[in-house]
Each structure stands twice: as C-alpha cells, then as structure tokens.
mmCIF file as gemmi writes it, N, C-alpha and C atoms, coordinates in Angstrom:
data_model
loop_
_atom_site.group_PDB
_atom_site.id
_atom_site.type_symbol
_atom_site.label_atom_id
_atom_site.label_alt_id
_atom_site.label_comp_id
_atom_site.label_asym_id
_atom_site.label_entity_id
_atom_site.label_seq_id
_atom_site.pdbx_PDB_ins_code
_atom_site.Cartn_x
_atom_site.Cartn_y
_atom_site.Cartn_z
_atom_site.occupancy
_atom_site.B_iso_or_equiv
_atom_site.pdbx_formal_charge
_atom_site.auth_seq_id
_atom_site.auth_asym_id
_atom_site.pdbx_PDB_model_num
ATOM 1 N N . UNK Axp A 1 ? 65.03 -21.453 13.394 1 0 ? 1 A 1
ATOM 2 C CA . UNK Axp A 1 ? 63.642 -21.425 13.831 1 0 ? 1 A 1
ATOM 3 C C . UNK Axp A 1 ? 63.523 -20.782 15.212 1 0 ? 1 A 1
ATOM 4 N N . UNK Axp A 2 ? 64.286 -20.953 16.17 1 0 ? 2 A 1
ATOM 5 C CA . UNK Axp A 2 ? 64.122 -20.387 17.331 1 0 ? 2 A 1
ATOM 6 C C . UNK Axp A 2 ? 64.759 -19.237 17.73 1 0 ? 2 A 1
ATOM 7 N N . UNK Axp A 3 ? 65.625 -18.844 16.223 1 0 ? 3 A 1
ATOM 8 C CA . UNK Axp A 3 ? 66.025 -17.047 16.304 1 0 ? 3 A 1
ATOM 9 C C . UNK Axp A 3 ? 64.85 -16.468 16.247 1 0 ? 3 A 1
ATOM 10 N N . UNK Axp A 4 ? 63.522 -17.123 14.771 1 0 ? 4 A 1
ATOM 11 C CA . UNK Axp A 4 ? 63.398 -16.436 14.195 1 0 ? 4 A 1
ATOM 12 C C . UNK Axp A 4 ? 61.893 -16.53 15.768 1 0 ? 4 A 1
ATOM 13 N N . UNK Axp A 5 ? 61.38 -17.149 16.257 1 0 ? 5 A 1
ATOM 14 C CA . UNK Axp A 5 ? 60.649 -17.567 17.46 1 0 ? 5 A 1
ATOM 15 C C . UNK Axp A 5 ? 61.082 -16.15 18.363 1 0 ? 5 A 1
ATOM 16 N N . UNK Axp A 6 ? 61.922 -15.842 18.191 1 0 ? 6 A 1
ATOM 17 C CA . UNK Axp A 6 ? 62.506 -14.788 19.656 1 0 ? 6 A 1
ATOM 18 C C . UNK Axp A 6 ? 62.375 -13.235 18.962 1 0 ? 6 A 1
ATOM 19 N N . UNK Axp A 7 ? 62.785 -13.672 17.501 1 0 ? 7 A 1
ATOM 20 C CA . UNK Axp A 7 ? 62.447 -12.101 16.82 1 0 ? 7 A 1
ATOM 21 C C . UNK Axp A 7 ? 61.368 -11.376 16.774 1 0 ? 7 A 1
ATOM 22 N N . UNK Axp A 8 ? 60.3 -12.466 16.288 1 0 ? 8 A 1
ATOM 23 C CA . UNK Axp A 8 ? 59.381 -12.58 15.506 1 0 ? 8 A 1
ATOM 24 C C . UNK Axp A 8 ? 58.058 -11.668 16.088 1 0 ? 8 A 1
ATOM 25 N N . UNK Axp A 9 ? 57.524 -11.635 17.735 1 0 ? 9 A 1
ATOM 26 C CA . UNK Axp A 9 ? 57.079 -10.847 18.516 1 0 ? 9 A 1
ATOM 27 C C . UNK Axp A 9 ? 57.364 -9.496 18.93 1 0 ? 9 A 1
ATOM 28 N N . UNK Axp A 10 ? 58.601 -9.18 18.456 1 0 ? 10 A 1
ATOM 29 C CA . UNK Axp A 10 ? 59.11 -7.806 18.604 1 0 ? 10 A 1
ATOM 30 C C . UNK Axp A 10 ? 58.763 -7.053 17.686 1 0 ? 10 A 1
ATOM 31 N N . UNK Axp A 11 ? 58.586 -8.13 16.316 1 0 ? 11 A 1
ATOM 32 C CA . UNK Axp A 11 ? 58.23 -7.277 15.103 1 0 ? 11 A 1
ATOM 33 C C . UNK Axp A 11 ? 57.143 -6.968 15.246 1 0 ? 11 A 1
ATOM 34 N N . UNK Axp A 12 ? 56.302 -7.799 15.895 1 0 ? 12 A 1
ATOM 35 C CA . UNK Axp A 12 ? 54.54 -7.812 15.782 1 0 ? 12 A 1
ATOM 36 C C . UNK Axp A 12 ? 54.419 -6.418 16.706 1 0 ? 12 A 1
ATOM 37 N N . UNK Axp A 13 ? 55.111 -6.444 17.975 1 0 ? 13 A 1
ATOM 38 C CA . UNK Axp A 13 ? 54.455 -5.105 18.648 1 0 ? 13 A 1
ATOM 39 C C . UNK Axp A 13 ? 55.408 -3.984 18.43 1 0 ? 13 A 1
ATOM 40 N N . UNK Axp A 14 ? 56.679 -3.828 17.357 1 0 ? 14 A 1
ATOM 41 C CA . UNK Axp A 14 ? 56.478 -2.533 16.635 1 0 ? 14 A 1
ATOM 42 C C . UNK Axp A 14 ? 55.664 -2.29 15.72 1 0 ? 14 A 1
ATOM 43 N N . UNK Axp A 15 ? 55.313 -3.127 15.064 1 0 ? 15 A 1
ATOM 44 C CA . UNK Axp A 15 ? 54.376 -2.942 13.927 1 0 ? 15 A 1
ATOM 45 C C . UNK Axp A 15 ? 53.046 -2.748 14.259 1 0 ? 15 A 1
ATOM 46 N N . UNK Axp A 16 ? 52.585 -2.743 15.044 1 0 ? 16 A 1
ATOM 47 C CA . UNK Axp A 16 ? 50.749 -2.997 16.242 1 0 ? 16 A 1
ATOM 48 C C . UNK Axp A 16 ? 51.112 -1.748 16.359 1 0 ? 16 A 1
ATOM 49 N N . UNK Axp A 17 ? 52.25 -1.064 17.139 1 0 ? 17 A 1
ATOM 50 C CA . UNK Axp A 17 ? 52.671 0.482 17.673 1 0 ? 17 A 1
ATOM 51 C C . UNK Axp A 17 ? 52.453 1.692 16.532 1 0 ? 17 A 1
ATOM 52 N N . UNK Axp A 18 ? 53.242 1.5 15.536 1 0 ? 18 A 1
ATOM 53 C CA . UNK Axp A 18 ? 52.875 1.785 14.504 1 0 ? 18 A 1
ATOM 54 C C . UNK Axp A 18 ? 52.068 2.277 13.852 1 0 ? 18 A 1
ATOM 55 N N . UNK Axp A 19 ? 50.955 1.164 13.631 1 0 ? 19 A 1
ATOM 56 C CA . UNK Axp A 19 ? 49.651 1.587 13.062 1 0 ? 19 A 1
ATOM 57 C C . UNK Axp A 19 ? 48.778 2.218 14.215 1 0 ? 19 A 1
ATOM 58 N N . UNK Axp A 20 ? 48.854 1.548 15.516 1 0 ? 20 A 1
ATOM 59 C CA . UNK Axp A 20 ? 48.313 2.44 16.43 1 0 ? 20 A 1
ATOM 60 C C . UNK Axp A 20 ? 48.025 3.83 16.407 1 0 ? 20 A 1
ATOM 61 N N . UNK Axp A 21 ? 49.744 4.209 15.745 1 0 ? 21 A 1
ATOM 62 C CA . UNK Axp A 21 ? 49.944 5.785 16.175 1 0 ? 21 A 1
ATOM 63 C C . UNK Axp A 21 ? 49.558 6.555 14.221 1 0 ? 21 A 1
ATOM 64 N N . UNK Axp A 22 ? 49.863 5.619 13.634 1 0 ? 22 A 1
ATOM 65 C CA . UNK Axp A 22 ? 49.096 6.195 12.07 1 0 ? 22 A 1
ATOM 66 C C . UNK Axp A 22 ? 47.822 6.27 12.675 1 0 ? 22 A 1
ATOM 67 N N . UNK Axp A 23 ? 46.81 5.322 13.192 1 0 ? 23 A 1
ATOM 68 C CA . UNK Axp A 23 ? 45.619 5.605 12.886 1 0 ? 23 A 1
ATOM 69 C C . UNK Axp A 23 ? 44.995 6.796 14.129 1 0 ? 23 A 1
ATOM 70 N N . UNK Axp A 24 ? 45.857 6.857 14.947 1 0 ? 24 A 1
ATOM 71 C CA . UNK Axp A 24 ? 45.635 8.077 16.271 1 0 ? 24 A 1
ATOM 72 C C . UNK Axp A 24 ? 45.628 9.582 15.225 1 0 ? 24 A 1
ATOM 73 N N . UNK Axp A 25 ? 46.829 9.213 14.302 1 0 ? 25 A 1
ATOM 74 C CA . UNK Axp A 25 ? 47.013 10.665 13.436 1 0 ? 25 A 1
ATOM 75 C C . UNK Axp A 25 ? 46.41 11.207 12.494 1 0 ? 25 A 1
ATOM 76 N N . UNK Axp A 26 ? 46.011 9.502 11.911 1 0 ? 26 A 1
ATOM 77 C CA . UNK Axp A 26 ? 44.658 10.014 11.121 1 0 ? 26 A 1
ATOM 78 C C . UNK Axp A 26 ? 43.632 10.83 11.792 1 0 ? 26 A 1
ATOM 79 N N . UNK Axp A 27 ? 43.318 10.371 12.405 1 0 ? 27 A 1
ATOM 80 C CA . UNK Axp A 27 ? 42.153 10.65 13.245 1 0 ? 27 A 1
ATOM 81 C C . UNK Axp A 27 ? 42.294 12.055 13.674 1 0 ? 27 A 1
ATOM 82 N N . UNK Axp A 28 ? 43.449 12.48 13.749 1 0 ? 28 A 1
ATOM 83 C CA . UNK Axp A 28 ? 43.573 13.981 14.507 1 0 ? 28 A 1
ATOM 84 C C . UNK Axp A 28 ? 43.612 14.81 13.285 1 0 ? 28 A 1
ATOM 85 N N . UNK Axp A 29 ? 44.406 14.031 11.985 1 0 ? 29 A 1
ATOM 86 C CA . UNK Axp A 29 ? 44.731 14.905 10.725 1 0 ? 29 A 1
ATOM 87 C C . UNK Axp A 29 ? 44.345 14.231 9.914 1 0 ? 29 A 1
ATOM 88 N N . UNK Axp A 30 ? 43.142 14.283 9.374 1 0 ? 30 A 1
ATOM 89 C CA . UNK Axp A 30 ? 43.305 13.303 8.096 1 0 ? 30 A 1
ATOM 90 C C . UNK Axp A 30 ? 43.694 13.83 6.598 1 0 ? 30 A 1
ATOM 91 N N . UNK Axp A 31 ? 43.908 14.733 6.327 1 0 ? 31 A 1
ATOM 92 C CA . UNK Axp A 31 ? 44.89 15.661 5.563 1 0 ? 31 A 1
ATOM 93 C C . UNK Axp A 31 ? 46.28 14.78 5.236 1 0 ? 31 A 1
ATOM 94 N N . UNK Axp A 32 ? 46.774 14.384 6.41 1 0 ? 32 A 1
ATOM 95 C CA . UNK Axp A 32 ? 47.866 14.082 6.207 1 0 ? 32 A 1
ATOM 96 C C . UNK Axp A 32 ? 48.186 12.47 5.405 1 0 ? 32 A 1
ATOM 97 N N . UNK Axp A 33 ? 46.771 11.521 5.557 1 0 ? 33 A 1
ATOM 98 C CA . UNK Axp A 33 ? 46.461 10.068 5.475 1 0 ? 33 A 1
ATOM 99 C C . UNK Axp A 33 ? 47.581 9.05 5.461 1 0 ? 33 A 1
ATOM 100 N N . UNK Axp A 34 ? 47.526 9.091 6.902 1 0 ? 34 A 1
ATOM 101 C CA . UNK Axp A 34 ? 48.881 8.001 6.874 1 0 ? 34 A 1
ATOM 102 C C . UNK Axp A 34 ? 48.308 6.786 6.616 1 0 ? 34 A 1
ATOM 103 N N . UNK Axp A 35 ? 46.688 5.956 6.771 1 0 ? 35 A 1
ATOM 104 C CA . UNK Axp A 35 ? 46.909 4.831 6.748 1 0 ? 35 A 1
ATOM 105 C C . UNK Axp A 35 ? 46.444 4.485 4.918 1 0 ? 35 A 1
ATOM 106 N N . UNK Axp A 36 ? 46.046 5.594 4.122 1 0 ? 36 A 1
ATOM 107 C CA . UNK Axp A 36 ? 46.03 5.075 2.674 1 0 ? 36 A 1
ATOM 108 C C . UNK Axp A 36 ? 47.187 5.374 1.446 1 0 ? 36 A 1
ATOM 109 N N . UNK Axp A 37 ? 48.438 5.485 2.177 1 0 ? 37 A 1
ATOM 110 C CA . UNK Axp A 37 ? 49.888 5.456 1.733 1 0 ? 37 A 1
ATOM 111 C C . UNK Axp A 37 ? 50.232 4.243 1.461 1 0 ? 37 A 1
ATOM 112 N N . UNK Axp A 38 ? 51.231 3.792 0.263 1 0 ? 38 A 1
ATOM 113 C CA . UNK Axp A 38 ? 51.766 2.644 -0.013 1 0 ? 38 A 1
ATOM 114 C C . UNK Axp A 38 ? 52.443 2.263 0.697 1 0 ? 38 A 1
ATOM 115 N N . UNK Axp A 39 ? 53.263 2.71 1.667 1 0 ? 39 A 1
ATOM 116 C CA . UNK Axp A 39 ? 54.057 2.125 2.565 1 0 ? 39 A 1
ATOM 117 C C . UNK Axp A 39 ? 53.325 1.994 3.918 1 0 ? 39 A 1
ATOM 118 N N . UNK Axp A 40 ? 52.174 2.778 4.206 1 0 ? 40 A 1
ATOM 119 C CA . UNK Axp A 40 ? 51.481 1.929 5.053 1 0 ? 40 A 1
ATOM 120 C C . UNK Axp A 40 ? 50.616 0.407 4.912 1 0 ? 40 A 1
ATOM 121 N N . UNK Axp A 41 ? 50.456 0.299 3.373 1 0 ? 41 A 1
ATOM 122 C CA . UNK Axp A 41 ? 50.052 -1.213 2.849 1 0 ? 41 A 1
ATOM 123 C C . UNK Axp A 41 ? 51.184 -1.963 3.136 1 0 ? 41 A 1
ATOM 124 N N . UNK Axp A 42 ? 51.905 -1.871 2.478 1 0 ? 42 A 1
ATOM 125 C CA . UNK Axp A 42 ? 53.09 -2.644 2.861 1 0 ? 42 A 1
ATOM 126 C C . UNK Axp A 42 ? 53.483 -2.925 4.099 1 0 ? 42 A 1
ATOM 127 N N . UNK Axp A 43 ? 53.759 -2.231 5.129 1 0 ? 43 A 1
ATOM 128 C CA . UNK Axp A 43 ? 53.579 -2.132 6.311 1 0 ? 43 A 1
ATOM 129 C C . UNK Axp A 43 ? 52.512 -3.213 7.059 1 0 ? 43 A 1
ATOM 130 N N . UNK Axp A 44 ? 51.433 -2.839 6.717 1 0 ? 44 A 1
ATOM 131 C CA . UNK Axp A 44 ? 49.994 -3.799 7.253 1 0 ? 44 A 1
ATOM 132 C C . UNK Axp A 44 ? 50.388 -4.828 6.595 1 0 ? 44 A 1
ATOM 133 N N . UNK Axp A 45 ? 50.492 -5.047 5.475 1 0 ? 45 A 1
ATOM 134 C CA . UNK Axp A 45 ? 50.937 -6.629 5.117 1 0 ? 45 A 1
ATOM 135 C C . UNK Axp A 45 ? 51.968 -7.294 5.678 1 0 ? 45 A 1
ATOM 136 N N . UNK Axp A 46 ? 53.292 -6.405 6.241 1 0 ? 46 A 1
ATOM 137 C CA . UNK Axp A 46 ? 53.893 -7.319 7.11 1 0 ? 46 A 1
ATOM 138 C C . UNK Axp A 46 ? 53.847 -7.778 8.414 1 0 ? 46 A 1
ATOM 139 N N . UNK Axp A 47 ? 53.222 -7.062 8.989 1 0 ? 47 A 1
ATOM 140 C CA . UNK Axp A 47 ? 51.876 -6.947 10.102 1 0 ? 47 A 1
ATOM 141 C C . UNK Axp A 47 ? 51.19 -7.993 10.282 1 0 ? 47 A 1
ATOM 142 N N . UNK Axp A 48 ? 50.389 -7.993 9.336 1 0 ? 48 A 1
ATOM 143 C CA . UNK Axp A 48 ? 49.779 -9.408 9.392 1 0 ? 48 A 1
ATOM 144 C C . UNK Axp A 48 ? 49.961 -10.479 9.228 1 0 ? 48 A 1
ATOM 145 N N . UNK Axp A 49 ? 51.386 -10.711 8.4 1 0 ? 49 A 1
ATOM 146 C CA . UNK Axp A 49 ? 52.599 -11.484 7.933 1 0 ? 49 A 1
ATOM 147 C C . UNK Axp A 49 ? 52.953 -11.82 9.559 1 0 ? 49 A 1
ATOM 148 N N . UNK Axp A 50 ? 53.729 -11.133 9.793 1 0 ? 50 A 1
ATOM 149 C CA . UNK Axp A 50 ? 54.105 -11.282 11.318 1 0 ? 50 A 1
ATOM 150 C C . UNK Axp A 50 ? 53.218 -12.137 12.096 1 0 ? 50 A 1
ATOM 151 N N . UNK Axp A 51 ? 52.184 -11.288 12.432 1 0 ? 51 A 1
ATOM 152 C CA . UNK Axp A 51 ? 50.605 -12.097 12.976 1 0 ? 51 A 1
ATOM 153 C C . UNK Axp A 51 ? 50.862 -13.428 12.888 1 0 ? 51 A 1
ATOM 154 N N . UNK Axp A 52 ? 50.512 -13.735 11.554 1 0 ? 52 A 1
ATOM 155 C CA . UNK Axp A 52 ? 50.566 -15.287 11.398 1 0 ? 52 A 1
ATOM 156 C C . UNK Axp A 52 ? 51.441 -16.323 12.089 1 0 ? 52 A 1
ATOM 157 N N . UNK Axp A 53 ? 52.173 -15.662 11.525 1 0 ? 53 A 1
ATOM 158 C CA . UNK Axp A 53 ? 53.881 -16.406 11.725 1 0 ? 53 A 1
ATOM 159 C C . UNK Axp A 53 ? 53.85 -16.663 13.601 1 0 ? 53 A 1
ATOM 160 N N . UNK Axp A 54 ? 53.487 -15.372 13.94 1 0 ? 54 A 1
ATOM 161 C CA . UNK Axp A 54 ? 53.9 -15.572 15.643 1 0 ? 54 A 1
ATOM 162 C C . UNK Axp A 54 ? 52.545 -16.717 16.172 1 0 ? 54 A 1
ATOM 163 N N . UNK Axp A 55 ? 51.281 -16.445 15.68 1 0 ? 55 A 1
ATOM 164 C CA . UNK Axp A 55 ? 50.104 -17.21 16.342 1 0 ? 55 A 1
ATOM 165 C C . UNK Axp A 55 ? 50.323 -18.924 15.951 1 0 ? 55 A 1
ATOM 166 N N . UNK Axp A 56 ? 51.307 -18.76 14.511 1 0 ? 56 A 1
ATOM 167 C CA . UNK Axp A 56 ? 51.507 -20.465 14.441 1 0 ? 56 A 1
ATOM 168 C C . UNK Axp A 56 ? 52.742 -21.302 15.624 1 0 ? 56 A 1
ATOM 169 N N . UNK Axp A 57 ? 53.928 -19.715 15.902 1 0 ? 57 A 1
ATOM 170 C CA . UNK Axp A 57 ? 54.719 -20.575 16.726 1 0 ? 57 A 1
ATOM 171 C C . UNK Axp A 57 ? 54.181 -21.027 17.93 1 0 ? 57 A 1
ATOM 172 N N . UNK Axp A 58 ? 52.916 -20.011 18.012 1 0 ? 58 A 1
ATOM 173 C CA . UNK Axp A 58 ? 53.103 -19.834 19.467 1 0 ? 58 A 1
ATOM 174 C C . UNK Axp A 58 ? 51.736 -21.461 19.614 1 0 ? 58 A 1
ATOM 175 N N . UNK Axp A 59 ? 51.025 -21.67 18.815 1 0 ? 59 A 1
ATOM 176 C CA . UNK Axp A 59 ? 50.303 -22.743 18.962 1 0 ? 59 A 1
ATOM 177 C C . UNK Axp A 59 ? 51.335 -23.854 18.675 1 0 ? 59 A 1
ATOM 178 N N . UNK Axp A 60 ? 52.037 -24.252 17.726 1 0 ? 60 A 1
ATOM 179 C CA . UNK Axp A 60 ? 53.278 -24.958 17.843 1 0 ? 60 A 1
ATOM 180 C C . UNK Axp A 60 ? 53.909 -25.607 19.123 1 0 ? 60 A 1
ATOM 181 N N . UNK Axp A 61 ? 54.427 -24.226 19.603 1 0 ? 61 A 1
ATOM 182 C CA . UNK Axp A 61 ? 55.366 -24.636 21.001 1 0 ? 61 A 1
ATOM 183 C C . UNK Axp A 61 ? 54.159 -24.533 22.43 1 0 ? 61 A 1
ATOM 184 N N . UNK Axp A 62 ? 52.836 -24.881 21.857 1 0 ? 62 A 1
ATOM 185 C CA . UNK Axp A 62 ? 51.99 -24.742 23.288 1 0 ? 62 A 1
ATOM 186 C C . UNK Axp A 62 ? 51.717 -26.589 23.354 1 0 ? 62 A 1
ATOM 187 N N . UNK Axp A 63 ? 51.689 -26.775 21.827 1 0 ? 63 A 1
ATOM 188 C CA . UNK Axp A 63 ? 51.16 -28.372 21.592 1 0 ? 63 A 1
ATOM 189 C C . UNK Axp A 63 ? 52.128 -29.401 21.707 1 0 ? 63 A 1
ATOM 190 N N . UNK Axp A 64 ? 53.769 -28.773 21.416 1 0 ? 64 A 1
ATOM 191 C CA . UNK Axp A 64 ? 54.981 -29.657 22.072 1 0 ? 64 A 1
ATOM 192 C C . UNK Axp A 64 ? 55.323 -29.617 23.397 1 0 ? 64 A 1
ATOM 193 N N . UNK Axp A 65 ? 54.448 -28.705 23.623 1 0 ? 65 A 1
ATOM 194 C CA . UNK Axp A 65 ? 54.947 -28.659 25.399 1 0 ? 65 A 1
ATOM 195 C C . UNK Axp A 65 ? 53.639 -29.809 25.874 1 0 ? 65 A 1
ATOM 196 N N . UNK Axp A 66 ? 52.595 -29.754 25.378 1 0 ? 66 A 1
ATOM 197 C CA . UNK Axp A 66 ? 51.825 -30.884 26.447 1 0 ? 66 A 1
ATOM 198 C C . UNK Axp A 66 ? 52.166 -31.861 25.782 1 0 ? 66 A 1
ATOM 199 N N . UNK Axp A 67 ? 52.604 -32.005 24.642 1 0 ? 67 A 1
ATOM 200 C CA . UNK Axp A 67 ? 52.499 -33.772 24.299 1 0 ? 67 A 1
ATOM 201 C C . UNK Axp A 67 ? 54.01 -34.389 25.266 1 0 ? 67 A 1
ATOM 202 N N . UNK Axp A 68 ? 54.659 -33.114 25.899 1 0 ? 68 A 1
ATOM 203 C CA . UNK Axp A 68 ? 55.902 -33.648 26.877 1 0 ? 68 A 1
ATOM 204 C C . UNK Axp A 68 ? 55.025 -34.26 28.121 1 0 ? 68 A 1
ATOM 205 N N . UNK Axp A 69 ? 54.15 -33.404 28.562 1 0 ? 69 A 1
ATOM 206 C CA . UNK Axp A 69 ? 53.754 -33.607 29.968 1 0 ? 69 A 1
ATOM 207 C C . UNK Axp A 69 ? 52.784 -34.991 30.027 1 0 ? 69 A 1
C-alpha cells in the first residue's frame, strides 16, 4: 500500500502531461486526432483510474493523520 501511495502520483502527472500535450496537438493538427484513438481511451481511463486511486489515498492519509493529533 505505501509502494503503491509513492507510485501512484507519478503516474497521475505523466498521464495529466500526456493528454496535455495530445490535446495541444490536436488543436494545432487535428488531422492527426490524437485524442479519438484507442489508445488514447485507454490511456484516459487509466488517468482517471489513477485520479481516483491517488484522491482516495490522499483523503485516507489526511484523516489518519488528524485522528493522531
């Protein structure tokens, strides 16, 4: 749990970076459509996968830390 706590944010802001720069390229090329590719779904789904996962640890370890104090 606390590997996956330390991983888990790194994934979120390559994956944020990512689509950032798909949707910058769309925008410059949309010819090319990076964000209506299957592996950009997939992608966004782990994305938001991620999302989750990090906003539950991070409310988690905010609510074990005050019930210490």
């Amino acid at each position: 749990m606390k590997r996956l706590s330390k991983i888990l944010p790194h994934i979120t802001i390559i994956l944020a970076g990512m689509f950032i720069v798909f949707w910058i390229l769309d925008i410059l090329n949309p010819t090319m459509n990076f964000i209506n590719r299957k592996i950009s779904n997939k992608l966004l789904l782990a994305f938001c996968i991620s999302a989750i996962i990090t906003a539950i640890l991070a409310v988690y370890y905010q609510r074990k830390s005050d019930r210490k104090e």
